[in-house]
N, C-alpha and C positions, 0 to 999 in steps of 0.2 A: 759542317755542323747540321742537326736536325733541324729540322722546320720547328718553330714557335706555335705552338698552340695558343689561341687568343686566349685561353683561359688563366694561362700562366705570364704573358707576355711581361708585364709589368708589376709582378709579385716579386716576395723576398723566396729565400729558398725555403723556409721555414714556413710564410703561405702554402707553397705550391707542393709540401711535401706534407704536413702535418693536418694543416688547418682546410683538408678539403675532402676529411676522409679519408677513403683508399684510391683517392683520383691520381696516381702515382703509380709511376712503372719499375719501380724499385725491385719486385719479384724478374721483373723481365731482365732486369740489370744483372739481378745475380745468379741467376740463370745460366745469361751470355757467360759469365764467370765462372761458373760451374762447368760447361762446357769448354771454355780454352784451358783448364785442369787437366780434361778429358784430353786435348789436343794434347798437350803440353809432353802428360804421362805416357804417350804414344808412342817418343821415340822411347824410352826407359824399356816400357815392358814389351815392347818386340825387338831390344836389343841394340840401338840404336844410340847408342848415349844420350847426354840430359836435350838435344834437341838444340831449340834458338835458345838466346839468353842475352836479350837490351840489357844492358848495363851493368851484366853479371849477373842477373836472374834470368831464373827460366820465364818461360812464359805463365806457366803457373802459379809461380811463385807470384809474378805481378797480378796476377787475379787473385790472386791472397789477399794484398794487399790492397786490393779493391773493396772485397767483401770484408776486411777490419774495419775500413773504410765508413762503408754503408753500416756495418755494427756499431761503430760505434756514434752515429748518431742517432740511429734509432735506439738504440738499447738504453743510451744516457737520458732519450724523452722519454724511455720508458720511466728510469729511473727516478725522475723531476715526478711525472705522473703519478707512482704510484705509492704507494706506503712498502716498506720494506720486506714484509710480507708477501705479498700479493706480486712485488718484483719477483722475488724470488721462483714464487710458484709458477710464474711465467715464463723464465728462463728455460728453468727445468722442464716445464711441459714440452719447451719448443726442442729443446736437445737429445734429452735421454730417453727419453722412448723410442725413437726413430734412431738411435746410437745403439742401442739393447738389442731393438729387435735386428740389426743390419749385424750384429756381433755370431746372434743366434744361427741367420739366415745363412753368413760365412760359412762359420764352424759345421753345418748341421747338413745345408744344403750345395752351396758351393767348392769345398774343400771334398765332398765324397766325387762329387761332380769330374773334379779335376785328376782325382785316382783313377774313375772310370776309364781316364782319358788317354791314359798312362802317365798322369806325373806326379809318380810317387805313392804313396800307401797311406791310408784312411785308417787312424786311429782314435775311437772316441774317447778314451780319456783325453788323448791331448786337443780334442776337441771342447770339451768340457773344461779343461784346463787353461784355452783358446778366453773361451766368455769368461770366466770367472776374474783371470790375471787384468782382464783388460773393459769392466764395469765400472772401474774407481775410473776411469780416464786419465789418471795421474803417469801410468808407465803403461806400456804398449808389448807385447807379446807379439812379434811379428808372422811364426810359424804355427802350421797346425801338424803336428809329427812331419812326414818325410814329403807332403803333399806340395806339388808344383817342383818336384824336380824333374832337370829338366827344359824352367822356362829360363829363357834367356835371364831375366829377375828371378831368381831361385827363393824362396823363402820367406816372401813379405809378400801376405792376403792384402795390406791396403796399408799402405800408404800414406793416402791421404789424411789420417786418423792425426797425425803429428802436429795435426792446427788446433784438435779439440779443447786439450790442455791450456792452451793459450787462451781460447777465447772464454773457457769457464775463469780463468782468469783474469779478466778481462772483465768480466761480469760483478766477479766478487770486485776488483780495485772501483768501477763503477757506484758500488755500497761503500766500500771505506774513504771518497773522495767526496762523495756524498753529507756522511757521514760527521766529515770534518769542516764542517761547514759550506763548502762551496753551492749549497742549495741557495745561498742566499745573497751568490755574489759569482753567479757561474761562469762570466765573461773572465774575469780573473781567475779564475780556479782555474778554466779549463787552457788557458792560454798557460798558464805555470805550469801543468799536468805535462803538456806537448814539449815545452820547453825542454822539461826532466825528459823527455823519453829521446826529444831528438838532441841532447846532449849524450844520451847514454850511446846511441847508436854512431853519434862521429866519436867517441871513445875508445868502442869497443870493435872498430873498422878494424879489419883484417886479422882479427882475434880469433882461436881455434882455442875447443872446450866444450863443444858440445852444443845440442841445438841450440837450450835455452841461451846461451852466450851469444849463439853466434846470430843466432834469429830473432830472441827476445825482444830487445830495443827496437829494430826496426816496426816489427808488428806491434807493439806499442806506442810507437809513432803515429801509423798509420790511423789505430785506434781513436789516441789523442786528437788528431786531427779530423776525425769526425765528430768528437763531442764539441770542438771549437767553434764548426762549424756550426753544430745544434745551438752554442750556445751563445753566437755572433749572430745565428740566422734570420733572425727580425731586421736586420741594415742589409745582411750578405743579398745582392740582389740577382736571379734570375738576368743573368746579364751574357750576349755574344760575347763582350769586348772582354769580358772579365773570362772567359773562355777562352778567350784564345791567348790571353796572357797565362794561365791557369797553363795549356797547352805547352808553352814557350819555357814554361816553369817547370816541367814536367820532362821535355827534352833536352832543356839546358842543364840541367840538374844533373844528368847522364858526365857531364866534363869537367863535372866540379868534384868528380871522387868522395870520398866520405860528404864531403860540407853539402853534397847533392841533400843530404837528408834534413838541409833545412829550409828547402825548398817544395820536394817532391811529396812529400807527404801530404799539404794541403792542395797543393795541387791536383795528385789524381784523386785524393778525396771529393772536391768541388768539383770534376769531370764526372765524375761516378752520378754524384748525386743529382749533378744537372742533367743528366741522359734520362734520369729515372724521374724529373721534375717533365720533361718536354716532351719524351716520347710516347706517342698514346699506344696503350695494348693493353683492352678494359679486360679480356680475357685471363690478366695476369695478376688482376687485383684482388684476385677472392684463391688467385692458385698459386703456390710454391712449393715447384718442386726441384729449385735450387737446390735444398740443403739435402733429396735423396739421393738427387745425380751425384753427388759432392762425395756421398758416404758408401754408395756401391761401385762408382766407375772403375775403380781400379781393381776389387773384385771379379767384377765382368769382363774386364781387361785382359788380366789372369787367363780366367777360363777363355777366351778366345785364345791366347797363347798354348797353352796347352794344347791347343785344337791345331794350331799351327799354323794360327790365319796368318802371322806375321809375315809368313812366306809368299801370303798373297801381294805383296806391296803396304808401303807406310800407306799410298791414300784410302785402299780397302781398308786396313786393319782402322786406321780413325774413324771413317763412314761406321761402320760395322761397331766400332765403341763407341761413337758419339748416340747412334741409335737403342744398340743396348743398353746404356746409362739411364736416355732421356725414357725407357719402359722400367726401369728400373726405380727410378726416381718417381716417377709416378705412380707407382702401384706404393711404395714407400708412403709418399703424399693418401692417396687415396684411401690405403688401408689401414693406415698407424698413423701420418703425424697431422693428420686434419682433424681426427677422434680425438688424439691428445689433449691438441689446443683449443676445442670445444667441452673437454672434460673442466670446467670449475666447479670444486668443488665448495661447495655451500655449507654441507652439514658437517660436523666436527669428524665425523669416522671417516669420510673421505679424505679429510685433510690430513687426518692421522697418517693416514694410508699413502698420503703423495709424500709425507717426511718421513715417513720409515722407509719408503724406497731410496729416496734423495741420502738418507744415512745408512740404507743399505750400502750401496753404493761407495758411501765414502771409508766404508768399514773396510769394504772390499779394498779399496786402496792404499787405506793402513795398513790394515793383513799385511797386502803385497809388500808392501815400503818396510815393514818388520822383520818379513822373512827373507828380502833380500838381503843379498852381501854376506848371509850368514853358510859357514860352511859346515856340515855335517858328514858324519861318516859313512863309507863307501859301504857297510856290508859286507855279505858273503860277494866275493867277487862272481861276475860272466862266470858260466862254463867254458861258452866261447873265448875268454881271455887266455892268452898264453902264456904260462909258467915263467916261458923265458922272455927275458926281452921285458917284460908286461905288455899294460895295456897298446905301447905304442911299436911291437914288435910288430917287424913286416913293411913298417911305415917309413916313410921319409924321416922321421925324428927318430927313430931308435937310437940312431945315435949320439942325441942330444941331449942326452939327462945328464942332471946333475950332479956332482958329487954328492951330494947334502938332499938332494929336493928338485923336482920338476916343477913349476905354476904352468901347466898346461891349460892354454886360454881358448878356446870356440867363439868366433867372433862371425858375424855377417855384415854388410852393408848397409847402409842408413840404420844403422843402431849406433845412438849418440853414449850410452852403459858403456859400449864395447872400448871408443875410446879412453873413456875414466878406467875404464879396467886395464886397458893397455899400461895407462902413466902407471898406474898403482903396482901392477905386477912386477913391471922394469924397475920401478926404484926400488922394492924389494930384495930383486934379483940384484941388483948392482949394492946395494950395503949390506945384505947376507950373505956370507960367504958358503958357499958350495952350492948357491940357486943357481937353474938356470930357467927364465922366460922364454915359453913355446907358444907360438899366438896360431891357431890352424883356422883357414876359412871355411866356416861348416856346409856353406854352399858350394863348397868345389869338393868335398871330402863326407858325403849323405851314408858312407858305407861304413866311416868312423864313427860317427855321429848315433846312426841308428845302433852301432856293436856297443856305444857304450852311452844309449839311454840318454843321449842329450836334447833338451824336451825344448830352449830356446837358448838365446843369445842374448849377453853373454855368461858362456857357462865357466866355470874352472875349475881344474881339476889339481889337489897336491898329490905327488906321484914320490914314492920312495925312489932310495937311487937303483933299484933294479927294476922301476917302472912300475910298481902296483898301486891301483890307487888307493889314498889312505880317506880323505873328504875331498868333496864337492864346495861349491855356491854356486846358485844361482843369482844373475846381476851381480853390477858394479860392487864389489868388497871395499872396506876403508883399508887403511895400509895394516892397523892396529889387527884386527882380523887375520890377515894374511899370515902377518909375523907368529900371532899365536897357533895360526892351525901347523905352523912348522916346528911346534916347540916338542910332538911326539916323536920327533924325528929327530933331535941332537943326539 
């Protein structure tokens, strides 16, 4: 364990974190967190599969649920602190500017970056198409046109984006928990709160359905378990002994399978927080640049891939992204999210200004949420497409159409759509009679893909029975959908 600083020796956690200022190494906590992301991502994007994994998570994935951790007890004394207002605007300042500008950075600067490199082809609409889909935060756009083929991880700028949605999440359940009274009895509230999440997560153990299913509960968990602790933390004491049972609870948890999560969760909660209570690093109290290393490393990652460092070795290529990240993050820090969170605004036109971005924003992920699933007509077909056969002449499926109907599916990896679109297509195909469901991976198939305009995943295409296409959707379609775009074709 760390050495005790006398300052905290005999404090609650809630002294030694709240009530001392910014005398707390909380920045330096998620930092380290930010960085074993960076480790974690290392074997992924040079090829290497998901890497170590205690307990069935990756390493990063445990630094996830570190930084829910530490969210969620600061975020909840945010929430106690402030008026609902003023929560709000504080969120937002800390997130989405420094989410914005890292979308732009991507798109604009990193994805031409990686065409230079040879991987793949730089095209600004789907650059422009890149920021736009993926502003609401709510769904995620993996690809930027044909760029990063190639990398061992074909098709997916970052990654790590798939926690964002959670944690505004997260933020908002903080307001409606709030809300319902718990401001006025948060010891209770927030013990019921953890309860709910670490019953959803031994329910929902070994469950497949898509992220939010499969990850929700847990990182809710973790969440809950730092507001518990925010809201226990006047007794919770700055304590070894209580550490090393914390510790105990934290490893043994590991062999209790699902029921782990109703231990583990306050456990590495109160390890997190006490590292960030005892270890001294004043240099980290006024700087975080956690949350940039967070949001570019796997872009930087990328472009190292592309370059080919992988080839250098696993320990070059992590040296080589841990450093890139950590410059990354701090120009991030330096130029956009230290301005952000020193922007308050006082006078009405300013505040106007931070809520028509905030509903900017959430417009944008209506939009997206409106136009998916919806399918529309192909148009004048390619030139490039051929008469015979259609579009899937020449290919491994030519001979797999339908009598009746194609649902020709484009799918990629860690795209959670893809799988909802898989169920949706196959139960179609299986109670219409003359479907057939074609699922093609568009990262092993970039020359399909770019001949027929497929701009993300997942896409799908209805195909006559001689292969031509008749509509499109982009994202996950309901079933309802599907059945009607085949009703030109009886």
């Amino acid at each position: 364990m760390p050495s005790y600083r006398p300052a905290v020796a005999h404090l609650t956690l809630r002294q030694a974190l709240l009530e001392r200022g910014r005398a707390n190494s909380l920045n330096l906590v998620r930092l380290a967190l930010a960085l074993l992301v960076v480790v974690s991502h290392s074997w992924l994007v040079a090829g290497r599969g998901d890497g170590p994994a205690p307990d069935g998570f990756t390493l990063g994935l445990w630094a996830v649920f570190g930084f829910f951790s530490i969210s969620g007890f600061l975020v909840t004394a945010s929430g106690l602190r402030l008026p609902p207002s003023a929560y709000v605007r504080a969120r937002a300042l800390r997130i989405l500017p420094g989410f914005w500008v890292c979308l732009v950075v991507t798109a604009l600067v990193a994805a031409p970056l990686a065409a230079l490199l040879g991987a793949g082809s730089w095209d600004p609409v789907a650059a422009a198409g890149y920021v736009v889909a993926n502003a609401g935060t709510w769904t995620f756009r993996w690809t930027i046109g044909t760029t990063l083929a190639g990398n061992p991880t074909e098709g997916v700028w970052n990654l790590s984006l798939w926690t964002l949605p959670f944690e505004l999440a997260a933020y908002v359940g903080v307001l409606v928990v709030l809300a319902l009274g718990v401001r006025r009895r948060p010891r209770a509230g927030a013990v019921v709160v953890l309860l709910l999440a670490v019953a959803a997560t031994v329910l929902t153990s070994g469950l497949t359905g898509g992220v939010v299913l499969e990850r929700g509960p847990a990182l809710a968990s973790y969440f809950s378990a730092g507001m518990v602790l925010l809201a226990w933390g006047d007794v919770v004491p700055v304590s070894r002994t209580l550490a090393a049972a914390a510790l105990v609870g934290l490893v043994g948890g590991a062999f209790l399978g699902p029921l782990g999560a109703l231990v583990q969760p306050l456990a590495l909660a109160y390890l997190v927080l006490l590292v960030g209570a005892v270890v001294p690093a004043r240099w980290a109290q006024r700087t975080d640049v956690s949350y940039g290393v967070y949001i570019y490393a796997f872009p930087v990652q990328q472009l190292l891939a592309a370059a080919g460092l992988q080839q250098a070795g696993l320990p070059v290529f992590v040296l080589v992204s841990v450093v890139g990240a950590l410059a990354a993050g701090w120009m991030s820090w330096t130029l956009v999210e230290r301005h952000a969170l020193r922007w308050k605004p006082q006078r009405p036109r300013r505040l106007v200004v931070l809520v028509a971005a905030v509903l900017l924003a959430l417009g944008l992920g209506w939009w997206r949420a409106r136009r998916d699933g919806r399918f529309r007509g192909a148009g004048e077909p390619p030139a490039e497409v051929a008469p015979v056969g259609g579009v899937l002449h020449g290919t491994a499926w030519q001979d797999e159409l339908g009598e009746r109907a194609t649902l020709l599916q484009f799918s990629s990896a860690f795209c959670a759509p893809c799988r909802a679109a898989r169920r949706t297509l196959g139960d179609v195909a299986g109670i219409v009679p003359g479907v057939r469901h074609v699922e093609v991976d568009a990262e092993q198939h970039l020359d399909l893909v770019r001949r027929l305009g497929v701009l993300r995943t997942p896409t799908t295409l209805v195909l006559d029975r001689d292969g031509r296409e008749v509509s499109r959707a982009q994202g996950a379609p309901t079933r309802q959908a599907v059945i009607a775009s085949l009703d030109p074709l009886a």
